[in-house]
GUDREN-742670 format. One record per atom (N, C-alpha, C): residue number from 0; residue in three letters; x negated, y negated, z negated. Coordinates in steps of 0.1 Angstrom, whole numbers. Layout:
{NUM; ala; {X; Y; Z}}
...
//
This chain:
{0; unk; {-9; 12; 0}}
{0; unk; {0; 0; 0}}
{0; unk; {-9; -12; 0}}
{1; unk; {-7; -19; 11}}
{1; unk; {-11; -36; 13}}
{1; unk; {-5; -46; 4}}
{2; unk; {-14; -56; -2}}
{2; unk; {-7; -62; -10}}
{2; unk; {-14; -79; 5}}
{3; unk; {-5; -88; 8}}
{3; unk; {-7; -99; 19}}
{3; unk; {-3; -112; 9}}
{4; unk; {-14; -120; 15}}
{4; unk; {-16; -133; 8}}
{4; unk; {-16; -141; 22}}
{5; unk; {-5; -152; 16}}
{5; unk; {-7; -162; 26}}
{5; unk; {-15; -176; 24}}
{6; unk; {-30; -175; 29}}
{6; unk; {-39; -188; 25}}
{6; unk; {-29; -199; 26}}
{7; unk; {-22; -204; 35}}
{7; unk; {-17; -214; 36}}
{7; unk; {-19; -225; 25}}
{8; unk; {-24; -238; 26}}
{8; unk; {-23; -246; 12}}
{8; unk; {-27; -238; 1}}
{9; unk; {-37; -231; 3}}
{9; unk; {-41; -224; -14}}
{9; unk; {-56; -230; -14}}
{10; unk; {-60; -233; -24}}
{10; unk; {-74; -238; -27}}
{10; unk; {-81; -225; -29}}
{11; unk; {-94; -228; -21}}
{11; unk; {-103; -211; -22}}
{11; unk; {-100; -203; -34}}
{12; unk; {-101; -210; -49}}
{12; unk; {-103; -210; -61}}
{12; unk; {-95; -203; -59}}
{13; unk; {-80; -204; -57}}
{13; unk; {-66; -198; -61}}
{13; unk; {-68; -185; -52}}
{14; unk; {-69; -187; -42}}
{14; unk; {-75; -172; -28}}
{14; unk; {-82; -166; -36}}
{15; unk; {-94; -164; -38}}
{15; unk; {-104; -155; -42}}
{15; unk; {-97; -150; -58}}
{16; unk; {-89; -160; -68}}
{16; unk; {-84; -148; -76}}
{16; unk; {-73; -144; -74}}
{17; unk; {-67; -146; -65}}
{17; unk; {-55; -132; -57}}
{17; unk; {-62; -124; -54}}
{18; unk; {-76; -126; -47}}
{18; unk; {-81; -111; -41}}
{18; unk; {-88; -101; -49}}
{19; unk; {-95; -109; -60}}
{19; unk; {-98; -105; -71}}
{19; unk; {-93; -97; -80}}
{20; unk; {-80; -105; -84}}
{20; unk; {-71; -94; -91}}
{20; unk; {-65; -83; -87}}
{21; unk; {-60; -87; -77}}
{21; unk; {-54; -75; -69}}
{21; unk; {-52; -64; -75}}
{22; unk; {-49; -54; -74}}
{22; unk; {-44; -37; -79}}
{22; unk; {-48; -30; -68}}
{23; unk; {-38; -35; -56}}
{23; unk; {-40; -28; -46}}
{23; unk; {-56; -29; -39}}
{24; unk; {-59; -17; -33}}
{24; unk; {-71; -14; -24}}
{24; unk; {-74; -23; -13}}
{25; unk; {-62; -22; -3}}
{25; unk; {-60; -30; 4}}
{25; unk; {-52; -41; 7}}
{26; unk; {-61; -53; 7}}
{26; unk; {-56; -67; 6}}
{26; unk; {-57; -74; 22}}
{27; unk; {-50; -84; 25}}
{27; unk; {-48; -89; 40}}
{27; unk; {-41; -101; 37}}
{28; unk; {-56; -110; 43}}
{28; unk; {-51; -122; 42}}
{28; unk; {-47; -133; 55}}
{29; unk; {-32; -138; 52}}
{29; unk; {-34; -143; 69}}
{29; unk; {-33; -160; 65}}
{30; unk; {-38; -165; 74}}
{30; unk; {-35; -187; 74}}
{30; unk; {-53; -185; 71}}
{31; unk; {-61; -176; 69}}
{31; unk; {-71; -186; 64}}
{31; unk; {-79; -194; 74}}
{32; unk; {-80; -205; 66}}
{32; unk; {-85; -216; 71}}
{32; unk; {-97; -218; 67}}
{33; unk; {-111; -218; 64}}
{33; unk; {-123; -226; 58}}
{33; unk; {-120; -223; 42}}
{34; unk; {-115; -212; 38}}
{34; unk; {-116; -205; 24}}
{34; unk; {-128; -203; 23}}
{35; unk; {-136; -206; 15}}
{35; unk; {-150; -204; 10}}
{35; unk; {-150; -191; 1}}
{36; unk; {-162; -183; 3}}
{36; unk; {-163; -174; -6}}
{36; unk; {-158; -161; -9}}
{37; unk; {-146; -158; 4}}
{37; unk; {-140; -147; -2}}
{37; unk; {-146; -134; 1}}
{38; unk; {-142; -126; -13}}
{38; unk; {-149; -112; -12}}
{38; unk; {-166; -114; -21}}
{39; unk; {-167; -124; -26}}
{39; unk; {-181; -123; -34}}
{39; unk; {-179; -117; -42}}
{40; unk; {-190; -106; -43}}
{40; unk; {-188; -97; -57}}
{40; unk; {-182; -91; -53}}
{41; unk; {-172; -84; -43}}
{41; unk; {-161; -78; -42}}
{41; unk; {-165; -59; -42}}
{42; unk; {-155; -52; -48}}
{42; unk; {-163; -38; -51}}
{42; unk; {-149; -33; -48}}
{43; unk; {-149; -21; -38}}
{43; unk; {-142; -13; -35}}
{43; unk; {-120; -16; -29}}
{44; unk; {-128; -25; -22}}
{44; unk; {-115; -32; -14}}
{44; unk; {-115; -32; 1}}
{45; unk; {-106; -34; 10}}
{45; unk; {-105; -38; 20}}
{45; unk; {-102; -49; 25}}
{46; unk; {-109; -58; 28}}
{46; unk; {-104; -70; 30}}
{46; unk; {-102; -72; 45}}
{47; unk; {-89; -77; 50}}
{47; unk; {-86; -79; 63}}
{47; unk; {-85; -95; 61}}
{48; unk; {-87; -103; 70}}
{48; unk; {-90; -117; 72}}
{48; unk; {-81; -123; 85}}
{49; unk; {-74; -129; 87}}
{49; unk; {-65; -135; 97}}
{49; unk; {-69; -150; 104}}
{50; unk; {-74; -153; 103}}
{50; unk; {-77; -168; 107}}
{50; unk; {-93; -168; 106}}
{51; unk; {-100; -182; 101}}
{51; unk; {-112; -183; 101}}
{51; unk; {-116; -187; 87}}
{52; unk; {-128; -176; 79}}
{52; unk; {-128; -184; 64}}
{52; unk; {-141; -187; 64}}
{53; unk; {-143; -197; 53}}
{53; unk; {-147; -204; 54}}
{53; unk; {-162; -197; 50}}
{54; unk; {-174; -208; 42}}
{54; unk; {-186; -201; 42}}
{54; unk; {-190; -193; 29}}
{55; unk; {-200; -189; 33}}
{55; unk; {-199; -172; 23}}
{55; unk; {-193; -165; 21}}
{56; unk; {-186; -162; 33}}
{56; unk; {-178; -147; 29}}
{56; unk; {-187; -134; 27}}
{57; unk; {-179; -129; 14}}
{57; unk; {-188; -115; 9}}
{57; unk; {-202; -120; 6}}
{58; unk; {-204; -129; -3}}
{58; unk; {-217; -134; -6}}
{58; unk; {-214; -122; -18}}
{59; unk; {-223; -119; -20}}
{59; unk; {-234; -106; -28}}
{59; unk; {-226; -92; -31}}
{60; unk; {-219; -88; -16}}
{60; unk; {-207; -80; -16}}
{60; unk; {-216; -67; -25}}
{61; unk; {-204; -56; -29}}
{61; unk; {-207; -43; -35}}
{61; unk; {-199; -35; -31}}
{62; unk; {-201; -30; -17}}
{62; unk; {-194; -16; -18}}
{62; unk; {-179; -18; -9}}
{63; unk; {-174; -32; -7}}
{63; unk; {-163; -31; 3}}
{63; unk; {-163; -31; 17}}
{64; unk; {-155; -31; 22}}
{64; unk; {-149; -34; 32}}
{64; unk; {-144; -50; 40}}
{65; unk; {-150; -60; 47}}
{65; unk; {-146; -73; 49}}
{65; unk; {-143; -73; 62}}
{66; unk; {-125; -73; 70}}
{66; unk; {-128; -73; 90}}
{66; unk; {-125; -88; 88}}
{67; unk; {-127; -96; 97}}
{67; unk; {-123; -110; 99}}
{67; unk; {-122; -108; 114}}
{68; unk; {-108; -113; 116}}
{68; unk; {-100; -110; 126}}
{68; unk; {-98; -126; 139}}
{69; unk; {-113; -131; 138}}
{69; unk; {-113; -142; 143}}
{69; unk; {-128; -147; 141}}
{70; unk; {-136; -157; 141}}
{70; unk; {-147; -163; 140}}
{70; unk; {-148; -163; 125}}
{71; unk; {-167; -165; 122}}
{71; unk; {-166; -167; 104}}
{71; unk; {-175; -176; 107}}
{72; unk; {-178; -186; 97}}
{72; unk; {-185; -196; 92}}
{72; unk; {-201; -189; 86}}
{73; unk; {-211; -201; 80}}
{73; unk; {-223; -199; 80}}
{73; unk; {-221; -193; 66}}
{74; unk; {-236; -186; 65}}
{74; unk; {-239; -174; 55}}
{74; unk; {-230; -165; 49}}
{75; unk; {-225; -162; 59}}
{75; unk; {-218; -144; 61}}
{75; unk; {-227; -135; 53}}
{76; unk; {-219; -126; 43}}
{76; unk; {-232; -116; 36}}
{76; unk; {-241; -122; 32}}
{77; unk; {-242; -133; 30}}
{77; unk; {-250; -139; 17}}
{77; unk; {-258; -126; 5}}
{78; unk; {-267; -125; 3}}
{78; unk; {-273; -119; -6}}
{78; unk; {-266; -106; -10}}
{79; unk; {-261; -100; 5}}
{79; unk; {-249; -85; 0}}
{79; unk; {-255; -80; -6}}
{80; unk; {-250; -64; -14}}
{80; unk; {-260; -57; -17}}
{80; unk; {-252; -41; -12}}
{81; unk; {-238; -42; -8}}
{81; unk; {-237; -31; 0}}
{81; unk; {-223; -31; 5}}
{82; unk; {-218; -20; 13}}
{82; unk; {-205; -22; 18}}
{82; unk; {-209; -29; 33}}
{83; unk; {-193; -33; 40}}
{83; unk; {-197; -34; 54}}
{83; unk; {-187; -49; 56}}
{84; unk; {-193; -57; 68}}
{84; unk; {-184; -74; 73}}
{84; unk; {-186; -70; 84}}
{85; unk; {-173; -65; 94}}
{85; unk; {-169; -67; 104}}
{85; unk; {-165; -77; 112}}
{86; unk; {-168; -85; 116}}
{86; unk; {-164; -100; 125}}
{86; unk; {-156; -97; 141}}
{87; unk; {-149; -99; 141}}
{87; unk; {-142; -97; 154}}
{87; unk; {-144; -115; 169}}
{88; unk; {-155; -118; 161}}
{88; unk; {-157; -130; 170}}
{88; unk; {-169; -136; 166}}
{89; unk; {-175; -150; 169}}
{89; unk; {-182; -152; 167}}
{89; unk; {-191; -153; 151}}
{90; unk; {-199; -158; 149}}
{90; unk; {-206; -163; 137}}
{90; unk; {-213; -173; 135}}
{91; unk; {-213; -182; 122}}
{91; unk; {-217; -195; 120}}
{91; unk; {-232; -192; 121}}
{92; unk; {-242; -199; 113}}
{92; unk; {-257; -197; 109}}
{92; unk; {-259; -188; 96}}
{93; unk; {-271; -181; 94}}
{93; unk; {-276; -177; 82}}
{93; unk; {-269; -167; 79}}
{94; unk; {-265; -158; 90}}
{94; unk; {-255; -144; 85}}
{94; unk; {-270; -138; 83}}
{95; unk; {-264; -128; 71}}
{95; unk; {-271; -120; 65}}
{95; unk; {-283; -123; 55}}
{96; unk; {-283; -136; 51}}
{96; unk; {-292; -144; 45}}
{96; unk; {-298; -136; 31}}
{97; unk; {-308; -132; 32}}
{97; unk; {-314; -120; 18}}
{97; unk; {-304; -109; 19}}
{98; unk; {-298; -108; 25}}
{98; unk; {-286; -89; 27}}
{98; unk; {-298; -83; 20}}
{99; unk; {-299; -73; 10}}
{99; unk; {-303; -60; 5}}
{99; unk; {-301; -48; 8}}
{100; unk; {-284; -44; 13}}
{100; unk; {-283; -33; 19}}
{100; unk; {-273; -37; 25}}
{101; unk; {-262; -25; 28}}
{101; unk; {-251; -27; 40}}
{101; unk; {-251; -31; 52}}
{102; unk; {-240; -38; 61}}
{102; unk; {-238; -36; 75}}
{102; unk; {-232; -49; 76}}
{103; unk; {-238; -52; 89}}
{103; unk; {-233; -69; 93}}
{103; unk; {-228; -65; 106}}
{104; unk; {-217; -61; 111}}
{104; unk; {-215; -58; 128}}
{104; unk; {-209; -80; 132}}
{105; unk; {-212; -82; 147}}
{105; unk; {-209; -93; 145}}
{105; unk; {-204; -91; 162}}
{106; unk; {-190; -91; 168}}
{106; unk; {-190; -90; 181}}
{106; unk; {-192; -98; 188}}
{107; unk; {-192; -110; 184}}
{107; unk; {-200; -119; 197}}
{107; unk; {-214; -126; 192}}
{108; unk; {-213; -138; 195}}
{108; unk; {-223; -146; 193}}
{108; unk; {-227; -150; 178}}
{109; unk; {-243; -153; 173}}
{109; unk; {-242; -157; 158}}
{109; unk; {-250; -171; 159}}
{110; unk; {-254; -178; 151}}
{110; unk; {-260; -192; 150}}
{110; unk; {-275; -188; 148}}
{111; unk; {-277; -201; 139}}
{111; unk; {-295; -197; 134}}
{111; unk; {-296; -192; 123}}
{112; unk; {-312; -190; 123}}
{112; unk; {-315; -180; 110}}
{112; unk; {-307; -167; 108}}
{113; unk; {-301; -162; 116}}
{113; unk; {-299; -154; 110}}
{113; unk; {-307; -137; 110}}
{114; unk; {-304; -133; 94}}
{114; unk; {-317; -121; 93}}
{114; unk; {-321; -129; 84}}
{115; unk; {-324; -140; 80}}
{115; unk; {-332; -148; 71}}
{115; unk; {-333; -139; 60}}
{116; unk; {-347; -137; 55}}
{116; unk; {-354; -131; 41}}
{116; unk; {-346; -118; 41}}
{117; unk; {-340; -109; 52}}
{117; unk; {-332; -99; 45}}
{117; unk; {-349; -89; 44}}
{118; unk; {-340; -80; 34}}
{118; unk; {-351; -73; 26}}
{118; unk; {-348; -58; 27}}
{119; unk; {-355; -46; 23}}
{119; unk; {-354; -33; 21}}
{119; unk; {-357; -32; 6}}
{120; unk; {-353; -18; -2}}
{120; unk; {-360; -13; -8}}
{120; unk; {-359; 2; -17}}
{121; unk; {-365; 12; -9}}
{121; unk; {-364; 25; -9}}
{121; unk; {-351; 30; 3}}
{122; unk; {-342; 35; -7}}
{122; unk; {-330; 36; 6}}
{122; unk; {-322; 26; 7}}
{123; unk; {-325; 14; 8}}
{123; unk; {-314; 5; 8}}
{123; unk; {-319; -3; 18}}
{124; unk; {-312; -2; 31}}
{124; unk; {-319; -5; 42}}
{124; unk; {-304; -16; 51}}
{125; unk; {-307; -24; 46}}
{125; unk; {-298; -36; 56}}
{125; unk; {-295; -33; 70}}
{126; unk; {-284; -37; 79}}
{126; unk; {-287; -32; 90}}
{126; unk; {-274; -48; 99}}
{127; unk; {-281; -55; 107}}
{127; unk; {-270; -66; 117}}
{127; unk; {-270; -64; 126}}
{128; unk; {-260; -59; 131}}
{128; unk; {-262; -62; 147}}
{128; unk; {-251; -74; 153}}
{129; unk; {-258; -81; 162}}
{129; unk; {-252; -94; 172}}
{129; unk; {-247; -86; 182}}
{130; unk; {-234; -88; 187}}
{130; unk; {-230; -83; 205}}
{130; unk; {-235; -94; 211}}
{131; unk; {-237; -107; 211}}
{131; unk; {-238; -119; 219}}
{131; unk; {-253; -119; 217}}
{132; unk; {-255; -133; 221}}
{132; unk; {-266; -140; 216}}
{132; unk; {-266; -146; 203}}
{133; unk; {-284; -153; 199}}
{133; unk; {-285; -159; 184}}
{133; unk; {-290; -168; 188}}
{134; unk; {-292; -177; 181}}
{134; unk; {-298; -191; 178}}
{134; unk; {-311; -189; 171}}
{135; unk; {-318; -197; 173}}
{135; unk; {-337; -200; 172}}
{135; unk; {-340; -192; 158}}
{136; unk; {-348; -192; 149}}
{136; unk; {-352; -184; 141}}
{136; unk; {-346; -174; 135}}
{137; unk; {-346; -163; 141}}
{137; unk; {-338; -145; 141}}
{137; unk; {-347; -138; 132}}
{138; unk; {-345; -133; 123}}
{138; unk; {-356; -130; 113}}
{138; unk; {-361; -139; 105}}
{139; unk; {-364; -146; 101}}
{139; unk; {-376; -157; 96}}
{139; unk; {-372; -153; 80}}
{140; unk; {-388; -147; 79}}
{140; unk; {-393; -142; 65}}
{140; unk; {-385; -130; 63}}
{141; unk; {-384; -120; 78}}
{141; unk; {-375; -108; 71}}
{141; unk; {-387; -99; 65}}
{142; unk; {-380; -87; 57}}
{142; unk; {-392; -82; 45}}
{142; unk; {-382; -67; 47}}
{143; unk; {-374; -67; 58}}
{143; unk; {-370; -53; 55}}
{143; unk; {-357; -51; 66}}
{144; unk; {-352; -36; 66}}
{144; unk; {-338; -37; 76}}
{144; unk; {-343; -41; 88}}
{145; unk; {-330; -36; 95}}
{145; unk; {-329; -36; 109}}
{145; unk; {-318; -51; 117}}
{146; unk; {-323; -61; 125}}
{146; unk; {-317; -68; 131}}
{146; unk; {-312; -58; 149}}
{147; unk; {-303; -63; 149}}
{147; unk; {-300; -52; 169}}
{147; unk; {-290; -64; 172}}
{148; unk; {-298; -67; 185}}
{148; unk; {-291; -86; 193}}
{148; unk; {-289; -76; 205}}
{149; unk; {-277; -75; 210}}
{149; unk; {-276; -64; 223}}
{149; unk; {-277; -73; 235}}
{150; unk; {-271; -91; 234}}
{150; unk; {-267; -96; 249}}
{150; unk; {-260; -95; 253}}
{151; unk; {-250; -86; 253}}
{151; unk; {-236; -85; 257}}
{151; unk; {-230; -99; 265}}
{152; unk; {-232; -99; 276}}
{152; unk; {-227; -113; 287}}
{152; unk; {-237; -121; 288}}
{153; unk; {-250; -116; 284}}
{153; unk; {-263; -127; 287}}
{153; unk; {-270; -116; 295}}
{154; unk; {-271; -107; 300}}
{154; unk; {-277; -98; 305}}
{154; unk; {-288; -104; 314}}
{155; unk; {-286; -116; 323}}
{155; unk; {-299; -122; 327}}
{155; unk; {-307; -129; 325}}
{156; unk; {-305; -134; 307}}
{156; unk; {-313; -143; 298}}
{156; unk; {-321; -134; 285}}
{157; unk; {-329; -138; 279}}
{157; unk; {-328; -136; 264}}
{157; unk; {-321; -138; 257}}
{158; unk; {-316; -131; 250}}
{158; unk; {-304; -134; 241}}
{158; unk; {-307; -138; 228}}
{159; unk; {-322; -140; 227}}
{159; unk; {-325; -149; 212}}
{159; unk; {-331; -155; 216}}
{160; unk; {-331; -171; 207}}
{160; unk; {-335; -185; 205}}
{160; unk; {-350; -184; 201}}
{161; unk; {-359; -196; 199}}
{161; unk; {-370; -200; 195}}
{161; unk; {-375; -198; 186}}
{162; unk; {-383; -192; 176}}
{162; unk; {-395; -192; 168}}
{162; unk; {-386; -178; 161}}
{163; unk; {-386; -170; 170}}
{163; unk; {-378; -152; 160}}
{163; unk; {-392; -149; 152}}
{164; unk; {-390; -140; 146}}
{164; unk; {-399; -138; 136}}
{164; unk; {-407; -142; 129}}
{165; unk; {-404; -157; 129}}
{165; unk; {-416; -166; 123}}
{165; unk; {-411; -160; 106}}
{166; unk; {-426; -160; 96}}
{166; unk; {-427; -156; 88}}
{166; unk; {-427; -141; 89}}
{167; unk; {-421; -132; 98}}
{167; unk; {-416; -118; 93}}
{167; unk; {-426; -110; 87}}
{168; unk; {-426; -105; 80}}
{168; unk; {-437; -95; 75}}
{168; unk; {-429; -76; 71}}
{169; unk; {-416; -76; 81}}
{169; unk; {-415; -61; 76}}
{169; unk; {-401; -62; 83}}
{170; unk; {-396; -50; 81}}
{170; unk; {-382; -46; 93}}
{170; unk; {-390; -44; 105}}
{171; unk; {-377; -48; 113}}
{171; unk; {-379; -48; 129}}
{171; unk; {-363; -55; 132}}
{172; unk; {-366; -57; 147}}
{172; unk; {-357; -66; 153}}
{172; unk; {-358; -59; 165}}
{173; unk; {-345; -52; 173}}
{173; unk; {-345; -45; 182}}
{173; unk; {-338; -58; 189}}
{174; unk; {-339; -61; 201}}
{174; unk; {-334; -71; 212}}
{174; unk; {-332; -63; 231}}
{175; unk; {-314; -61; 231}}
{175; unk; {-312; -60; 246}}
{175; unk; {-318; -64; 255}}
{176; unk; {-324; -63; 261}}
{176; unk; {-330; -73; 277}}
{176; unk; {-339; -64; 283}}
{177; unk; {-342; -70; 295}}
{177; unk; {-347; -70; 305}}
{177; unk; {-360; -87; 301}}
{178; unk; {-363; -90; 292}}
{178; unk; {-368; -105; 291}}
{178; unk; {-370; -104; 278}}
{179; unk; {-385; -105; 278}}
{179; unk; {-388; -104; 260}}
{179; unk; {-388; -122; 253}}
{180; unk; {-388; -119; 243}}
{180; unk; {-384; -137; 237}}
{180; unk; {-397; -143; 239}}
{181; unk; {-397; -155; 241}}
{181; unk; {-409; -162; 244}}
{181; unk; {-415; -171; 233}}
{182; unk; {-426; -170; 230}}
{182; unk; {-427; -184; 219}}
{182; unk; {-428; -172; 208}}
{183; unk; {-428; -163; 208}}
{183; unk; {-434; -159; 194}}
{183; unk; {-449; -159; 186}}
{184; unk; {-448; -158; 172}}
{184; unk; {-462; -161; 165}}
{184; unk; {-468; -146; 168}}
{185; unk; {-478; -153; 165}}
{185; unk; {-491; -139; 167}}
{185; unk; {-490; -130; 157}}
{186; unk; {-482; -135; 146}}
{186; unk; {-481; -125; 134}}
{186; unk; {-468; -115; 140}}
{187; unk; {-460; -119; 151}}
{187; unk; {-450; -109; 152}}
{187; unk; {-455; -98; 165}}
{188; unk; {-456; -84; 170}}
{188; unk; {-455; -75; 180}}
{188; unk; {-444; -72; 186}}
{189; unk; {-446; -73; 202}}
{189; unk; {-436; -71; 207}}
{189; unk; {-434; -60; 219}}
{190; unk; {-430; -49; 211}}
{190; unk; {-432; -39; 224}}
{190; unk; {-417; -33; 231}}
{191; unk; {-422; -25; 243}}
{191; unk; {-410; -17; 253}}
{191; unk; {-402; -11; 239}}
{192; unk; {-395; -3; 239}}
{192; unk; {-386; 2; 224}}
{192; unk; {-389; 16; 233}}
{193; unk; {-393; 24; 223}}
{193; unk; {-399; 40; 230}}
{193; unk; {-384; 51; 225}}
{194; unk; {-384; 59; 231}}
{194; unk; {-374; 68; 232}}
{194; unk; {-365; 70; 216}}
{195; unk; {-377; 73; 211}}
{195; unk; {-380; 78; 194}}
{195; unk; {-375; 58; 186}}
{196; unk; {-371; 52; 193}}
{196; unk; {-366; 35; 185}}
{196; unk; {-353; 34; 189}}
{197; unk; {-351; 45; 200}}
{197; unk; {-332; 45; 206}}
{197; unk; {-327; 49; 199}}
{198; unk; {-335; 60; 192}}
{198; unk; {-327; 70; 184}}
{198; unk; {-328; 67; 172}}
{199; unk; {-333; 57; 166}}
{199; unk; {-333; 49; 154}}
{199; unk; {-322; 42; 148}}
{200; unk; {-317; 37; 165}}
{200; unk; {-306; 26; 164}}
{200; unk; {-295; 35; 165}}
{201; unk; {-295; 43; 171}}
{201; unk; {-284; 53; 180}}
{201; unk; {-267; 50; 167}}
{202; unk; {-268; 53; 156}}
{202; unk; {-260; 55; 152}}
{202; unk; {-252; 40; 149}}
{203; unk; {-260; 28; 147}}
{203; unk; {-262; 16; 143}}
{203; unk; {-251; 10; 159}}
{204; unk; {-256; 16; 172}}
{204; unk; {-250; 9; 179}}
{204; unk; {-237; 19; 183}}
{205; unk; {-235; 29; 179}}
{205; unk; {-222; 38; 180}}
{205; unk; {-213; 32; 173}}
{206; unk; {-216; 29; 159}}
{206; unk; {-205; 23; 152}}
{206; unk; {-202; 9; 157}}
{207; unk; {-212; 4; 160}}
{207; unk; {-206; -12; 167}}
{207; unk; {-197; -7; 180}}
{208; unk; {-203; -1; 190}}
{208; unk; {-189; 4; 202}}
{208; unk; {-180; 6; 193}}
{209; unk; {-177; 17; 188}}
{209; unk; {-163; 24; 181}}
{209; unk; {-155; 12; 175}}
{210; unk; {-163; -2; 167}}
{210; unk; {-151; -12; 162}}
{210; unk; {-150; -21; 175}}
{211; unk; {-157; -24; 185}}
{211; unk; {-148; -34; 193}}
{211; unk; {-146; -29; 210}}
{212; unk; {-150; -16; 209}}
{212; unk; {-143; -12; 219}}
{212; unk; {-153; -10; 234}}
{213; unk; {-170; -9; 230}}
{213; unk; {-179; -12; 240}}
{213; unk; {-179; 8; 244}}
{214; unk; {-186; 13; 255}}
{214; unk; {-195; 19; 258}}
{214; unk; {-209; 25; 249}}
{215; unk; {-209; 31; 243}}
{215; unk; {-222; 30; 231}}
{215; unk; {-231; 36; 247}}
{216; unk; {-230; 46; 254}}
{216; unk; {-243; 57; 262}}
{216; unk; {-246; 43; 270}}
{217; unk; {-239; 34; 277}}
{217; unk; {-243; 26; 282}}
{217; unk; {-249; 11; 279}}
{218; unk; {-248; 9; 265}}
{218; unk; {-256; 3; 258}}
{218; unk; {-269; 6; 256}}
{219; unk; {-270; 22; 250}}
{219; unk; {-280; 30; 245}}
{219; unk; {-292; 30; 260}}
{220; unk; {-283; 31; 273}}
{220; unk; {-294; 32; 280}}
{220; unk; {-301; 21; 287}}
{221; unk; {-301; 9; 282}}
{221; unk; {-302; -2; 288}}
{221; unk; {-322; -6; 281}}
{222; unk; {-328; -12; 287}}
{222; unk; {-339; -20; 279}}
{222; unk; {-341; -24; 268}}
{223; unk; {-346; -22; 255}}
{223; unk; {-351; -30; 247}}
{223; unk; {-364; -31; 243}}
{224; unk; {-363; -43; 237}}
{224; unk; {-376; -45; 229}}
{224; unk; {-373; -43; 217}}
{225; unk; {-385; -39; 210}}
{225; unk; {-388; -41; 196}}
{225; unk; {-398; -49; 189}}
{226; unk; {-393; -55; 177}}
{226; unk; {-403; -70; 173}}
{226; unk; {-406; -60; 153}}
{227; unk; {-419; -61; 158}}
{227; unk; {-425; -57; 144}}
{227; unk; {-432; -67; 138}}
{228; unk; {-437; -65; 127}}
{228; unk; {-447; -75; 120}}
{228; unk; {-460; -72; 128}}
{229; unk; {-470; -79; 128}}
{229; unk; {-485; -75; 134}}
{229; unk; {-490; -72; 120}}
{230; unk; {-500; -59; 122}}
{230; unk; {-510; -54; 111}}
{230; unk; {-518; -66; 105}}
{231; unk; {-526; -70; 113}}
{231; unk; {-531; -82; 104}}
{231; unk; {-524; -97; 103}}
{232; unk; {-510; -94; 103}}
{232; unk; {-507; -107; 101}}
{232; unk; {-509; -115; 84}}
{233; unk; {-514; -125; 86}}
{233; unk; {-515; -136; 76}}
{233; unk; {-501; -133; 67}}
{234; unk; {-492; -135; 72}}
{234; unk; {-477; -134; 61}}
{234; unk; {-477; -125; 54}}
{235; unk; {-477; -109; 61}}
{235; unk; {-480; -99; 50}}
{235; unk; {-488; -99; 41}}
{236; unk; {-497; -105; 41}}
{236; unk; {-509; -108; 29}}
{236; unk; {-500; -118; 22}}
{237; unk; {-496; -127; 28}}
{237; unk; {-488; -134; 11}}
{237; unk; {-482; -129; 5}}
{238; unk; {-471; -116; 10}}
{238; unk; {-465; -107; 1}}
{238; unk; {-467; -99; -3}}
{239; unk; {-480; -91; 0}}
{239; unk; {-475; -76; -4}}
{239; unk; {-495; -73; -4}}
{240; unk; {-492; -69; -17}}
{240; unk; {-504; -65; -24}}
{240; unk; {-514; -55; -19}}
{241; unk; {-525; -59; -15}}
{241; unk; {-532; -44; -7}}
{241; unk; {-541; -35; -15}}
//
């Protein structure tokens, strides 16, 4: 049983503790407008989203479920730490900003920064994928997890912006193309994606076909690159103890 909230004229404040209290599992919210915040902290709910909310949705989620059935605003998954944000449109800046674990699917396009500081640690492995294009620093200071930018309708461009990996010192950044990103630091590598990196992603981009309705074999068999840290990059020495 759905319990449905109408944002209409509700101050975020008043939104987030309807969602919060809730009983029911599954909650669905429609009118939202620029609701800030919903789903932070959220642990074992479904949240369906009707409109467009506002920024930080699912800031430091646990364990739910977040679809937003329309565009979302900047720092999406804010500091998650698990559970999944499904976006059915585009994305503001700073999706995925420090994510520690869980899933960012995003079907179209995302802004900048995003991947910012996301992190790993042991099995808790972050994972975003963009269907569209991103804006200029894609990674910057990632330390862990997986970024996947497929291109989806940019097929004859790069589908990521200026200075990707600046700072990175860990993850990887898988990118669709035919055109590797230009302008990167010496601290980042950037190679063909080898058979054994398809199959890395394989599951990562199955689930993104199955929510918005792509072809996963014909994704899967298309070009990519892979963007690693470089061995002797300078960055990893600031972080990580040798």
């Amino acid at each position: 049983m759905a319990i449905k909230i109408n944002a209409e004229g509700l101050h975020y404040k008043d939104l987030n503790h309807l969602v919060s209290s809730a009983n029911d599992k599954e909650v669905v919210i429609e009118n939202a407008l620029g609701h800030r915040y919903i789903g932070t902290g959220a642990v074992d709910k479904d949240i369906q989203i009707h409109g467009i909310p506002g920024n930080a949705l699912g800031a430091y989620l646990n364990g739910c479920r977040i679809s937003v059935f329309a565009n979302a605003q900047d720092a999406t998954g804010d500091t998650m730490n698990s559970g999944e944000i499904i976006i059915h449109g585009n994305c503001g800046d700073a999706a995925g900003y420090g994510m520690r674990d869980g899933k960012i699917l995003i079907k179209g396009s995302a802004g900048y920064r995003a991947g910012i500081h996301m992190k790993e640690y042991q099995q808790h492995i972050p994972m975003l994928v963009i269907g569209g294009k991103v804006g200029d620093f894609l990674g910057e200071y990632q330390a862990g997890g997986r970024i996947i930018v497929l291109g989806i309708g940019y097929e004859g461009n790069c589908p990521v912006g200026g200075f990707c990996g600046t700072g990175m010192h860990g993850g990887a950044i898988y990118i669709r193309s035919e055109h590797a990103p230009s302008g990167l630091p010496i601290q980042v590598k950037c190679e063909d994606a080898a058979s054994e990196d398809i199959e890395a992603i394989r599951s990562d981009i199955e689930e993104f076909a199955s929510c918005f309705g792509y072809n996963a074999s014909e994704l899967l068999s298309s070009h990519f690159f892979k963007l690693t840290p470089n061995t002797a990059s300078p960055y990893k020495q600031l972080y990580v103890n040798n």
